[in-house]
C-alpha positions as CSV (number, residue, x, y, z in Angstrom):
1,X,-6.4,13.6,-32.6
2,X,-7.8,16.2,-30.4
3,X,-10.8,14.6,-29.9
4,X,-9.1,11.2,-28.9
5,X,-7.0,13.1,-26.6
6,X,-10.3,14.8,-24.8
7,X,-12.1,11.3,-25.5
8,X,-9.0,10.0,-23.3
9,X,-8.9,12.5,-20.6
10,X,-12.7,12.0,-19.6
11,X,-11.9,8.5,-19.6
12,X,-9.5,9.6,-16.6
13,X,-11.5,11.5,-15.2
14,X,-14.1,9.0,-14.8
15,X,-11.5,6.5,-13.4
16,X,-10.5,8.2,-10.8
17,X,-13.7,9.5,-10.0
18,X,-14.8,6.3,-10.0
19,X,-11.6,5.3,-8.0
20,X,-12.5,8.1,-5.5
21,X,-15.0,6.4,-5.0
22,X,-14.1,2.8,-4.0
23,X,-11.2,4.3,-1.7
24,X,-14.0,6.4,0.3
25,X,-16.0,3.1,0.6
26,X,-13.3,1.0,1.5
27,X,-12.0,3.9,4.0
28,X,-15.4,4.2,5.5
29,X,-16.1,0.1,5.4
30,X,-12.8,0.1,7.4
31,X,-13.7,2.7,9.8
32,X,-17.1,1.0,10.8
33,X,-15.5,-2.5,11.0
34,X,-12.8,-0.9,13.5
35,X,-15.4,1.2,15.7
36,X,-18.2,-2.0,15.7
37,X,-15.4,-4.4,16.7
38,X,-14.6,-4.8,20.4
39,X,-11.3,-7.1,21.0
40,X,-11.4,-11.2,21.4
41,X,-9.7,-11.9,24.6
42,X,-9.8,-15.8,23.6
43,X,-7.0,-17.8,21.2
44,X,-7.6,-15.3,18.8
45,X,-4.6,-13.3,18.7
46,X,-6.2,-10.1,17.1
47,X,-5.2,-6.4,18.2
48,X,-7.9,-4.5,19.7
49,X,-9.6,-2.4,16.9
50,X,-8.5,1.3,16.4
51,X,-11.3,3.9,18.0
52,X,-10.7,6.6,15.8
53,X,-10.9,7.1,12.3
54,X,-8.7,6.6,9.7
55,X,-7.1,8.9,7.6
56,X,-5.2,8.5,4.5
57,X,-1.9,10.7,3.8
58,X,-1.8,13.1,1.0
59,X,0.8,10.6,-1.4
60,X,-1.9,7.2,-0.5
61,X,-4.8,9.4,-1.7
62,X,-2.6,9.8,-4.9
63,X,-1.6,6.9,-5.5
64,X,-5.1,5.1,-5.3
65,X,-5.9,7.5,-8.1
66,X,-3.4,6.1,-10.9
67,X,-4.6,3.6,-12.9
68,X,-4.4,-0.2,-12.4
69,X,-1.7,-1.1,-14.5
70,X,0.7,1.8,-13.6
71,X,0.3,1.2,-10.1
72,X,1.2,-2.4,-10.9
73,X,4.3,-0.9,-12.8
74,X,5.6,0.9,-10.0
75,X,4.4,-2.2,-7.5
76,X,7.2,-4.6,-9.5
77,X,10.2,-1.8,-10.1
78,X,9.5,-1.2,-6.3
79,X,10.2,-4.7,-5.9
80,X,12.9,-4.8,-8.1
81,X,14.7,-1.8,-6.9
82,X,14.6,-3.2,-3.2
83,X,15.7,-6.4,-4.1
84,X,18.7,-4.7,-5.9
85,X,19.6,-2.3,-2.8
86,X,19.5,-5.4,-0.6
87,X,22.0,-6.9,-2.6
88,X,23.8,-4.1,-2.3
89,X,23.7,-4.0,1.5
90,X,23.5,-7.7,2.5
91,X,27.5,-7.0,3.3
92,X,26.4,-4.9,6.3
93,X,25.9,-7.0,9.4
94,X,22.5,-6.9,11.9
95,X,24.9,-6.9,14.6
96,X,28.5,-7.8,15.9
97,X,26.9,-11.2,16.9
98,X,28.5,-14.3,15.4
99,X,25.1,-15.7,14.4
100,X,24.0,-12.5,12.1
101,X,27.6,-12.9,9.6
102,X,28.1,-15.0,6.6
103,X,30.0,-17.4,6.2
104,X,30.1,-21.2,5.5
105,X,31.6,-24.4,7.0
């Protein structure tokens, strides 16, 4: 058992390395396409590109490191638990406006 457990925390370890890894290319992919870019003033509706560089927060770094399927799980129960809360809450109005209540004819 012990050596399945070690055999399994390696495994982890390489994962997130190896997640590390894609996130610092994708962050650094990213930051070139946004500092090679210059805006399209034609029908092309794009926002000028970001100069600086981007940075992720302390909680995204973490979460890129979970595995796949975890961050999958907590992708649906995030879902679901907003789904559930707006339920909730759909009996609070937008505004005092007639057009924003419920109702039917």
């Amino acid at each position: 058992k012990e050596w399945k457990i070690e055999q399994l925390e390696t495994e982890i370890q390489q994962l997130k390395q190896q997640n590390q890894q894609q996130q610092q290319q994708q962050v650094s992919s990213f930051n070139s396409s946004n500092n090679s870019s210059s805006y399209n003033n034609n029908n092309n509706k794009q926002p000028p590109r970001h100069k600086g560089k981007w940075i992720l927060d302390a909680d995204s770094k973490d979460f890129l490191e979970y595995p796949a399927e975890l961050k999958e799980n907590l992708r649906q129960e995030k879902r679901k638990r907003l789904a559930e809360v707006q339920q909730q809450m759909k009996f609070i109005l937008e505004s005092d406006d007639i057009q924003d209540t419920h109702g039917h004819w």
